[in-house]
BAKOLFI-360458 format. One record per residue (C-alpha): residue number from 1; residue in three letters; x, y, z. Coordinates in nm, 3 decimals. Layout:
BEGIN
NUM; ALA; X; Y; Z
...
This chain:
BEGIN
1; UNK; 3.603; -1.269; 0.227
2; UNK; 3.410; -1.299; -0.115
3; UNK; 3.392; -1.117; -0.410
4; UNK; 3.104; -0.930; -0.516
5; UNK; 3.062; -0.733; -0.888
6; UNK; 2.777; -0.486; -0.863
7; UNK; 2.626; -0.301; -1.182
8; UNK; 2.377; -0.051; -1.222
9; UNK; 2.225; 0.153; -1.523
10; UNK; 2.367; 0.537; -1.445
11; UNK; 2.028; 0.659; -1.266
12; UNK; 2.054; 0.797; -0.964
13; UNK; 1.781; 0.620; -0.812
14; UNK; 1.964; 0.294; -0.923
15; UNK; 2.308; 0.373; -0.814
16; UNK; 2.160; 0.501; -0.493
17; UNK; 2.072; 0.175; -0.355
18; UNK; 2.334; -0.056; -0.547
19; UNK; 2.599; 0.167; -0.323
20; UNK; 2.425; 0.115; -0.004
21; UNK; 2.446; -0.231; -0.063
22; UNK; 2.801; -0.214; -0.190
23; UNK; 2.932; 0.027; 0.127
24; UNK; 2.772; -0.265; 0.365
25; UNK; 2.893; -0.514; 0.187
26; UNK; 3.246; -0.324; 0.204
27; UNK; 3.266; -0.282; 0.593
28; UNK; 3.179; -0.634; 0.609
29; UNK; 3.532; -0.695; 0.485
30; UNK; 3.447; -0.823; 0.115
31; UNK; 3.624; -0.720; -0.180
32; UNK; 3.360; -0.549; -0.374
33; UNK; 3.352; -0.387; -0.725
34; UNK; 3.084; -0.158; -0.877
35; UNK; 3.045; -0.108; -1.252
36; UNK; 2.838; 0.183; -1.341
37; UNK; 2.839; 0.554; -1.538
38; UNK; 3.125; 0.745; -1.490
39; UNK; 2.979; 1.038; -1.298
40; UNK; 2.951; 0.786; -1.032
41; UNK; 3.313; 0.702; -0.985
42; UNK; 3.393; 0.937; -0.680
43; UNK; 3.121; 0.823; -0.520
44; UNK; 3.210; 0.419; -0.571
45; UNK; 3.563; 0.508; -0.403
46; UNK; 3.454; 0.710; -0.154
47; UNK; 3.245; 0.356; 0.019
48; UNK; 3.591; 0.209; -0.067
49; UNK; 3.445; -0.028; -0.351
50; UNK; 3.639; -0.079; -0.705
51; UNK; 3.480; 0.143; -0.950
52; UNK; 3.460; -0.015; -1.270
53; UNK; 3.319; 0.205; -1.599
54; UNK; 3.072; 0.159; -1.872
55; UNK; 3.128; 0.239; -2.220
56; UNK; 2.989; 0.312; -2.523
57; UNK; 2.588; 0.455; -2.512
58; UNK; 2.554; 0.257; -2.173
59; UNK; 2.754; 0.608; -2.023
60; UNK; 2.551; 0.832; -2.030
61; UNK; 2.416; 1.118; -1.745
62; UNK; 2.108; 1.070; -1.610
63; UNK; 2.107; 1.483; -1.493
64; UNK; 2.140; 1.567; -1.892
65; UNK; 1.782; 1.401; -2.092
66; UNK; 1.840; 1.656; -2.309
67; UNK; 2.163; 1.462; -2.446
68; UNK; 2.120; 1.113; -2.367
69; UNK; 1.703; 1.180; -2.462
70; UNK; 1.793; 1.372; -2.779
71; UNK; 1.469; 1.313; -2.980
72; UNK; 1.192; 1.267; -2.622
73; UNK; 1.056; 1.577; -2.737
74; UNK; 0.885; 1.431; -3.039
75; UNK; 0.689; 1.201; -2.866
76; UNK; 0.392; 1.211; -2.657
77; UNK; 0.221; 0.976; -2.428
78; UNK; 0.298; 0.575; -2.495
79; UNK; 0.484; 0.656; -2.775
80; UNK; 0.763; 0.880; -2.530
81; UNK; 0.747; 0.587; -2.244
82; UNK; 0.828; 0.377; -2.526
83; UNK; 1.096; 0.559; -2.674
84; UNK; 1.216; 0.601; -2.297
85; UNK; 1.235; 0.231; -2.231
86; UNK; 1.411; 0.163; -2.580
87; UNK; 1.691; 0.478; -2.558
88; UNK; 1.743; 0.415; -2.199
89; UNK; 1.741; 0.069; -2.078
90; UNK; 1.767; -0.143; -2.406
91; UNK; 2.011; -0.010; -2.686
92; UNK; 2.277; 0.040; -2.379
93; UNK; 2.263; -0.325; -2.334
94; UNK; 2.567; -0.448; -2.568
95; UNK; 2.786; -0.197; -2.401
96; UNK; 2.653; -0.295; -2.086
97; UNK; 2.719; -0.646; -2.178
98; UNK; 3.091; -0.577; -2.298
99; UNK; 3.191; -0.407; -1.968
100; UNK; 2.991; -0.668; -1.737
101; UNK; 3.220; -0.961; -1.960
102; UNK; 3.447; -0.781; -1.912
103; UNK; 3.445; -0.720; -1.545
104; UNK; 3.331; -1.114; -1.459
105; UNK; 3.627; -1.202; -1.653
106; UNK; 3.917; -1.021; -1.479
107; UNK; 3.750; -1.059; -1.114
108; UNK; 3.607; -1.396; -1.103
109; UNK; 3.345; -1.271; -0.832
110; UNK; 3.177; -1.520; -0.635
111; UNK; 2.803; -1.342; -0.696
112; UNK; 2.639; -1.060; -0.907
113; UNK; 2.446; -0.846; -0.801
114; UNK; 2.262; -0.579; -1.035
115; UNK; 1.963; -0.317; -1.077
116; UNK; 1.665; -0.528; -1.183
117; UNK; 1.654; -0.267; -1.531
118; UNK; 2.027; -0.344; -1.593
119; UNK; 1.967; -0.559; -1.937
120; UNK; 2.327; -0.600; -2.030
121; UNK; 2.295; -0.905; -1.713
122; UNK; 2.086; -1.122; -1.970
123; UNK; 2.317; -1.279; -2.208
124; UNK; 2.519; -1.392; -1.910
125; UNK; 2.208; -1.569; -1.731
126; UNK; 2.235; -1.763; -2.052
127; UNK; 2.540; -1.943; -1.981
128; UNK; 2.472; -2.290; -1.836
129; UNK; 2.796; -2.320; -1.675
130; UNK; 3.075; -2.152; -1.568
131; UNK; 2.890; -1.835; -1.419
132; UNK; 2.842; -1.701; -1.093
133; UNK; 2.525; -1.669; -0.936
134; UNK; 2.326; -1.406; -1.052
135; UNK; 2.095; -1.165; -0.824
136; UNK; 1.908; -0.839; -0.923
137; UNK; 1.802; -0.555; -0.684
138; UNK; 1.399; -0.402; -0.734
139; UNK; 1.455; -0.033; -0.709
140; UNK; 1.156; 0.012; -0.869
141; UNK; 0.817; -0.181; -0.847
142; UNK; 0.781; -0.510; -0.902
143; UNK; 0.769; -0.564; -1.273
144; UNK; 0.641; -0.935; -1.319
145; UNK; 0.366; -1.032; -1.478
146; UNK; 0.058; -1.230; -1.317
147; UNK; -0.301; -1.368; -1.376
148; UNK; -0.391; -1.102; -1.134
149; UNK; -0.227; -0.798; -1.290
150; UNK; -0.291; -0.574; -1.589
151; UNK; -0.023; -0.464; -1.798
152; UNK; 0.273; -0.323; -1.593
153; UNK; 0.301; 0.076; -1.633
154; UNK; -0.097; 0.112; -1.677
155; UNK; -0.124; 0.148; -1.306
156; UNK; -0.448; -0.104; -1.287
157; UNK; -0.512; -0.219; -0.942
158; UNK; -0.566; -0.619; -0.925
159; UNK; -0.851; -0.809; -1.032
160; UNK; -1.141; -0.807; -0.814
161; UNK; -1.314; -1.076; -0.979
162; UNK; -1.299; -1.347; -1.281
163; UNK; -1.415; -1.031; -1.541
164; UNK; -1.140; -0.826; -1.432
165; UNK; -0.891; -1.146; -1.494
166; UNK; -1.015; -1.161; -1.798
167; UNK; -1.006; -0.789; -1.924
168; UNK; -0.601; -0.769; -1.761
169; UNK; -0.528; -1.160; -1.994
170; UNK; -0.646; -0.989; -2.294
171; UNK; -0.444; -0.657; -2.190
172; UNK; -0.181; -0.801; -2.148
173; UNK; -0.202; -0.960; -2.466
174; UNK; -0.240; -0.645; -2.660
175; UNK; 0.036; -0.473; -2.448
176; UNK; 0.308; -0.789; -2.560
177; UNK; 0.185; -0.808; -2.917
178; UNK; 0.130; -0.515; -3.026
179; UNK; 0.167; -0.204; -2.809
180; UNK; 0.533; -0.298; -2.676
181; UNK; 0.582; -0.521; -3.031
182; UNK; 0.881; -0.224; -3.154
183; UNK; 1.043; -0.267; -2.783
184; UNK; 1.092; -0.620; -2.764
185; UNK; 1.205; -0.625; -3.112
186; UNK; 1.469; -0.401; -2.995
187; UNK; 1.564; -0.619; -2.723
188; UNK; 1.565; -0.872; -2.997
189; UNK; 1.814; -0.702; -3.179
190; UNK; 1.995; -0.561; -2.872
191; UNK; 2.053; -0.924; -2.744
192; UNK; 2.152; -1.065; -3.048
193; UNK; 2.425; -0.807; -3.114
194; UNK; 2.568; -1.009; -2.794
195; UNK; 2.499; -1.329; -2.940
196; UNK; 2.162; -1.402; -2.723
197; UNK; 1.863; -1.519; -2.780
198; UNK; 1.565; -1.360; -2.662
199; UNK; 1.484; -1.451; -2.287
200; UNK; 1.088; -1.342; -2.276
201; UNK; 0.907; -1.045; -2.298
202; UNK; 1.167; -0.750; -2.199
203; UNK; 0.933; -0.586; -1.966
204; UNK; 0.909; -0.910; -1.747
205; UNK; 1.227; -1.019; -1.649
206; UNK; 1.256; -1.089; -1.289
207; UNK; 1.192; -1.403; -1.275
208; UNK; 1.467; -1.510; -1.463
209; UNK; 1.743; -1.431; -1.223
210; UNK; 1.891; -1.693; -0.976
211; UNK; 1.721; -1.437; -0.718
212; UNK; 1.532; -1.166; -0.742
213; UNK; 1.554; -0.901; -0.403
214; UNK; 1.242; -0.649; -0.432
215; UNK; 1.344; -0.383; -0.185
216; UNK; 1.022; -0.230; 0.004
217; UNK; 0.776; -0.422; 0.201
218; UNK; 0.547; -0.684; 0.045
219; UNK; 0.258; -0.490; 0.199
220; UNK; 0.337; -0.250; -0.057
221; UNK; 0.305; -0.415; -0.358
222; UNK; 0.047; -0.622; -0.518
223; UNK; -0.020; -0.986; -0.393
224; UNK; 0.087; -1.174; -0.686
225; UNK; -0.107; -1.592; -0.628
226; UNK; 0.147; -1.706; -0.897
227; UNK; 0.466; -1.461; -0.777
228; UNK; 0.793; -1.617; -0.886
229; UNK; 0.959; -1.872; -0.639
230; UNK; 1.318; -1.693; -0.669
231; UNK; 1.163; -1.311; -0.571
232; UNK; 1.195; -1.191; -0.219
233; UNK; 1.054; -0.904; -0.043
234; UNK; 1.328; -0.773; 0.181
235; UNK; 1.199; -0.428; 0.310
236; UNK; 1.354; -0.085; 0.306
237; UNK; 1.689; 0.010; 0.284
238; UNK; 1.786; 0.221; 0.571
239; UNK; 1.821; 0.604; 0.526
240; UNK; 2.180; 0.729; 0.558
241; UNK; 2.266; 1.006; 0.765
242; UNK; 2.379; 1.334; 0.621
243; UNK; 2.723; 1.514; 0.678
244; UNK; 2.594; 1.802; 0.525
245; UNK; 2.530; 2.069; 0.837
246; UNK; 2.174; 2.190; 0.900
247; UNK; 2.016; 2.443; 0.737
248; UNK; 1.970; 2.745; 0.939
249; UNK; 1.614; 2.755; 0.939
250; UNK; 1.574; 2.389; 1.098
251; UNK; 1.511; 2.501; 1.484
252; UNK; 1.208; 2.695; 1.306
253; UNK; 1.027; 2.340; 1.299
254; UNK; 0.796; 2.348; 1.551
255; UNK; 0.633; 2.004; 1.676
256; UNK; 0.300; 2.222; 1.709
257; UNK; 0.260; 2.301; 1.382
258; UNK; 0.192; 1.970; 1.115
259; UNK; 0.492; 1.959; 0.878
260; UNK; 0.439; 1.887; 0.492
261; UNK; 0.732; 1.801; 0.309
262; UNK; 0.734; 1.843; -0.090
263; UNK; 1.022; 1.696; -0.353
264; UNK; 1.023; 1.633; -0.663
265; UNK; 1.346; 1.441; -0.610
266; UNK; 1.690; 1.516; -0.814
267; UNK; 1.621; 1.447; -1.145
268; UNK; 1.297; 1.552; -1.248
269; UNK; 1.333; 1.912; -1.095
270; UNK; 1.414; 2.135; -1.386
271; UNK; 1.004; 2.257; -1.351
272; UNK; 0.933; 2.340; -0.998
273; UNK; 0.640; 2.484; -1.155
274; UNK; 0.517; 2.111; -1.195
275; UNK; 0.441; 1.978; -0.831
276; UNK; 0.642; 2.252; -0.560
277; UNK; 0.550; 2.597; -0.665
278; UNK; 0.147; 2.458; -0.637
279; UNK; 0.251; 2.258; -0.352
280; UNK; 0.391; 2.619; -0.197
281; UNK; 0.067; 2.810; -0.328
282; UNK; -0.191; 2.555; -0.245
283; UNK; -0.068; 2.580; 0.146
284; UNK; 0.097; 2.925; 0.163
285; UNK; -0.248; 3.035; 0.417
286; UNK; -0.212; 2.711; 0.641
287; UNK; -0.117; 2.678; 0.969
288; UNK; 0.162; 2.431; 0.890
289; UNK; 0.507; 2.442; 0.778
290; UNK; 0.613; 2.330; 0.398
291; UNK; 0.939; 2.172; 0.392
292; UNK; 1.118; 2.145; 0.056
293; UNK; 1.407; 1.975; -0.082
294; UNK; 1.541; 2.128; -0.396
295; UNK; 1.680; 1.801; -0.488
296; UNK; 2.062; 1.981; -0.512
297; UNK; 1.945; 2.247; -0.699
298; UNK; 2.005; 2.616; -0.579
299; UNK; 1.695; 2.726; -0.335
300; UNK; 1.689; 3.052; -0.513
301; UNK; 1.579; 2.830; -0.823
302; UNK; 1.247; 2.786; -0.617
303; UNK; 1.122; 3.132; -0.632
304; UNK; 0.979; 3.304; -0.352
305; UNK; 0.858; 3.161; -0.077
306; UNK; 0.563; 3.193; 0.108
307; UNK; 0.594; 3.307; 0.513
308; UNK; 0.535; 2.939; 0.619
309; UNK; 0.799; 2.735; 0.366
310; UNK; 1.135; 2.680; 0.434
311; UNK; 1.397; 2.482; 0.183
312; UNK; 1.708; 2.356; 0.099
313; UNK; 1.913; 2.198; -0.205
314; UNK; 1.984; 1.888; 0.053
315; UNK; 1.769; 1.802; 0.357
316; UNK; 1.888; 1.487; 0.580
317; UNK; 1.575; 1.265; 0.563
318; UNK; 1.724; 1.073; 0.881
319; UNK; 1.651; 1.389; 1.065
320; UNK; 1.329; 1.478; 0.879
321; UNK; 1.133; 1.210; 0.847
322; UNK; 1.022; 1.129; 1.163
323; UNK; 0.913; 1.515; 1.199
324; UNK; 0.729; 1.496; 0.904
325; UNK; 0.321; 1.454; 0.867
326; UNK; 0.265; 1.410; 0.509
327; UNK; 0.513; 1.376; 0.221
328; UNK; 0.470; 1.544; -0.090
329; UNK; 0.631; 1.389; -0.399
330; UNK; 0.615; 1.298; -0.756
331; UNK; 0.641; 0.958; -0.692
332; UNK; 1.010; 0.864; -0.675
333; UNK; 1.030; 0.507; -0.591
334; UNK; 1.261; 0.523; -0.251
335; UNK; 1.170; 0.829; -0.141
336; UNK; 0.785; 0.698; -0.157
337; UNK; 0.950; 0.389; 0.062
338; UNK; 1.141; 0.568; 0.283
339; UNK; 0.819; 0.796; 0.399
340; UNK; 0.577; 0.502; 0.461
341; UNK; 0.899; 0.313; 0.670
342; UNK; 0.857; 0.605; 0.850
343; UNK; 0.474; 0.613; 0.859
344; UNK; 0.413; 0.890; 0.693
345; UNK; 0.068; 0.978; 0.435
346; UNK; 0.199; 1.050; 0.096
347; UNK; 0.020; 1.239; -0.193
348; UNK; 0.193; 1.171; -0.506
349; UNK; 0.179; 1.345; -0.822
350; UNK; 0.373; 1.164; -1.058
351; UNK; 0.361; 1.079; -1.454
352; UNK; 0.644; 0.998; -1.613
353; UNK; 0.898; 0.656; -1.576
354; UNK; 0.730; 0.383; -1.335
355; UNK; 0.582; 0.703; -1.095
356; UNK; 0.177; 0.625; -1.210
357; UNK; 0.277; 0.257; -1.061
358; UNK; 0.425; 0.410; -0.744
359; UNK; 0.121; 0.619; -0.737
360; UNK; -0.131; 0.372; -0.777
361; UNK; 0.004; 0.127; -0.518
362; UNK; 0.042; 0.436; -0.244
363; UNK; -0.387; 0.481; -0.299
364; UNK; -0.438; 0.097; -0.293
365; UNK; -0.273; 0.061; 0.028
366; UNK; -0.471; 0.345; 0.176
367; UNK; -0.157; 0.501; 0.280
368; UNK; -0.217; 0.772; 0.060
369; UNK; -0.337; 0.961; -0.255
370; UNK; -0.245; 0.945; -0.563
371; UNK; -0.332; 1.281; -0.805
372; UNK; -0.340; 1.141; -1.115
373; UNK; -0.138; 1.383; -1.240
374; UNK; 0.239; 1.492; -1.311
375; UNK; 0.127; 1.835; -1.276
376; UNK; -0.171; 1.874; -1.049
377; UNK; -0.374; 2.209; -0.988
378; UNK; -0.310; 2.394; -0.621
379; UNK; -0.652; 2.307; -0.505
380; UNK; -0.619; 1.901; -0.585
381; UNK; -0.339; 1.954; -0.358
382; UNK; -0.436; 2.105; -0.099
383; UNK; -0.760; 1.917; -0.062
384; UNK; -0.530; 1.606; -0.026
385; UNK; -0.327; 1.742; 0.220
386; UNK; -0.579; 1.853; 0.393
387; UNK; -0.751; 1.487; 0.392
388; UNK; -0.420; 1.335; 0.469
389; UNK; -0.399; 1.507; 0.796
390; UNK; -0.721; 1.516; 0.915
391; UNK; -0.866; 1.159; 0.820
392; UNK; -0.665; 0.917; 1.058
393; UNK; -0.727; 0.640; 0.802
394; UNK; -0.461; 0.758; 0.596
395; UNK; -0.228; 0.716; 0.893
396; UNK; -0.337; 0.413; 1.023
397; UNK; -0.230; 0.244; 0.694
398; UNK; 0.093; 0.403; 0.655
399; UNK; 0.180; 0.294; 1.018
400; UNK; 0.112; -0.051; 0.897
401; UNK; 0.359; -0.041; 0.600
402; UNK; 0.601; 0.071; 0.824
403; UNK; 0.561; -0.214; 1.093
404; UNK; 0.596; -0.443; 0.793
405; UNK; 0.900; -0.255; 0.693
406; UNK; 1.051; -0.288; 1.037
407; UNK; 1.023; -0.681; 1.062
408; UNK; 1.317; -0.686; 0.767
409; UNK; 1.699; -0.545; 0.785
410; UNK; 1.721; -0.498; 0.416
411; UNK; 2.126; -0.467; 0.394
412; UNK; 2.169; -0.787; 0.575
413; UNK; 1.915; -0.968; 0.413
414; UNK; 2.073; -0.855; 0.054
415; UNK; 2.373; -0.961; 0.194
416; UNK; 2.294; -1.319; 0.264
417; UNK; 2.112; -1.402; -0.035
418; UNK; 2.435; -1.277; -0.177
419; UNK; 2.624; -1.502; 0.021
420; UNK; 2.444; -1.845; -0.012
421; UNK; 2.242; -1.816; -0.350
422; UNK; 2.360; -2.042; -0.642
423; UNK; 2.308; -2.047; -0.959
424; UNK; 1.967; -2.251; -1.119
């Protein structure tokens, strides 16, 4: 038996993953402690892990922008994403830091694993000796930078050609000088309240760990010539099955009819208006079924619904996936994943938080399309749909992600590098 201290920022899509991990690495017998928000802590118990809290500003709720985002209103465009980054990721980081001390100190674990946005992790990678070996989780795309690659959030596919390297180096010049210059001073001044020094440019940080585990298949990401030698690709974690009973409408699915599922996941659903009430309209007169997932909010919050829709506030995506034909989403990172592992098309409408880079690596693999758009029009989406199921292309390359997926067994894979990494 080993120890193992996990930490994640309180997200849901970063928790969500951290505690699969955690719950495997639990019923393989290891003492295992998680240190996250507090709104987690019945779920940490309830895998059987050691819930540990954060303090201070690194507490917050990720269902509640309105508190924890007090001012996101005031800014528009690259000035919100940067305010976004700052608020959320980088001022938590000395009472991230405090708690993680904290936490290594009184456990002694034998390895760390956290979310690859947790910042409060990078003080400690600083420590030459006397630290445990240090591992972070990509629940998100790869963030790390490359000859190849423009500037990470402008969802630019990769170079083509020695013009486009060029035009991405002097991008990504502008992008570390001067459009993210106010976040990484920031960092700067985050880190140094912890008595750090700066480790890089904020934004690029995965190399830096002992290992770096990017969940999802490689196929799905960019080919990086000059990728980092700690990061590893180790596919998709598994979808857990659901307690929660059926709804009462699920014997209405009929494998005759294509099924379209549409979410926009559990956080960014205070607007159906944005993605599933066009999603409803643009297919209300097909001969299909629309699926959707309320993402725990009450289906009567949706509206009406047209003749061929059915929904739910939960929907087991064990059971539904492999009935679905395309998946409709804003561009949530492991719901995106979990539809191509099953090898389904996905349209994705998404514009806010790393969703654009979702989006744009969903069109590059051909798997599906990306609607450029957080809040596309009725007929952009139904004219993808429609594509989606009638162009076998689209298909074809999702069935391809999901034989790449299928060649890994992400939870045992996390678990060994867990196991047998040591610090650099």
């Amino acid at each position: 038996m080993v120890t193992v201290l996990l930490a994640s920022n309180p997200i849901h899509g970063h928790v969500g993953p951290i505690l699969q991990v955690a719950a495997h690495l639990v019923r393989a017998g290891h003492r295992v402690a998680v240190l996250t928000g507090t709104r987690f802590r019945e779920r940490v118990a309830s895998i059987g892990a050691e819930f540990r809290a954060l303090g201070g500003v690194a507490d917050y709720d990720d269902r509640r922008p309105d508190l924890y985002l007090p001012e996101r209103e005031k800014y528009r465009g690259l000035k919100q994403a940067q305010y976004d980054i700052r608020t959320i990721f980088i001022e938590p980081i000395p009472d991230q830091y405090a708690a993680l001390s904290e936490a290594i100190d009184s456990l002694r674990p034998d390895a760390v694993l956290v979310d690859g946005a947790f910042g409060g992790i990078l003080p400690v990678l600083e420590r030459d000796a006397d630290r445990p070996p240090i591992l972070a989780l990509g629940v998100t795309p790869l963030s790390q930078s490359s000859r190849d690659l423009g500037p990470y959030g402008m969802a630019l596919p990769p170079a083509r050609n020695a013009a486009d390297r060029t035009r991405y180096a002097v991008l990504n010049v502008v992008a570390r000088r001067l459009v993210f210059r106010p976040t990484q001073r920031a960092a700067v001044r985050a880190l140094a309240r912890c008595g750090a020094g700066p480790r890089g440019f904020v934004m690029d940080l995965s190399g830096q760990f002992d290992r770096f585990l990017q969940t999802g298949p490689a196929s799905l990401e960019y080919p990086r010539p000059d990728l980092a030698a700690t990061t590893r690709f180790v596919g998709v974690l598994p979808q857990a099955g659901s307690g929660a009973p059926l709804p009462p409408w699920w014997d209405d699915l009929d494998a005759t009819r294509p099924i379209v599922h549409v979410t926009q996941g559990t956080i960014d659903n205070h607007d159906f208006g944005r993605l599933v009430r066009p999603t409803l309209a643009a297919l209300a007169d097909r001969d299909l079924t629309v699926v959707v997932s309320a993402g725990g909010r009450e289906v009567d919050d949706l509206g009406p619904l047209p003749a061929n829709a059915r929904a739910a506030s939960y929907l087991p995506y064990d059971l539904l996936l492999p009935r679905t034909d395309v998946f409709v989403t804003n561009g949530g990172y492991g719901g995106v994943q979990a539809a191509l592992a099953a090898g389904i098309p996905v349209v994705v409408a998404g514009d806010t938080e790393d969703k654009p880079e979702v989006a744009a690596r969903v069109a590059w693999t051909g798997a599906g399309i990306d609607l450029r758009s957080g809040t596309p029009g009725a007929a952009a989406i139904a004219k993808a749909v429609d594509a989606t199921l009638s162009d076998p292309s689209y298909r074809s390359a999702a069935h391809r992600l999901a034989a790449d997926a299928a060649r890994h067994d992400a939870l045992a894979e996390i678990a060994h590098h867990l196991l047998t990494t040591r610090p650099r």
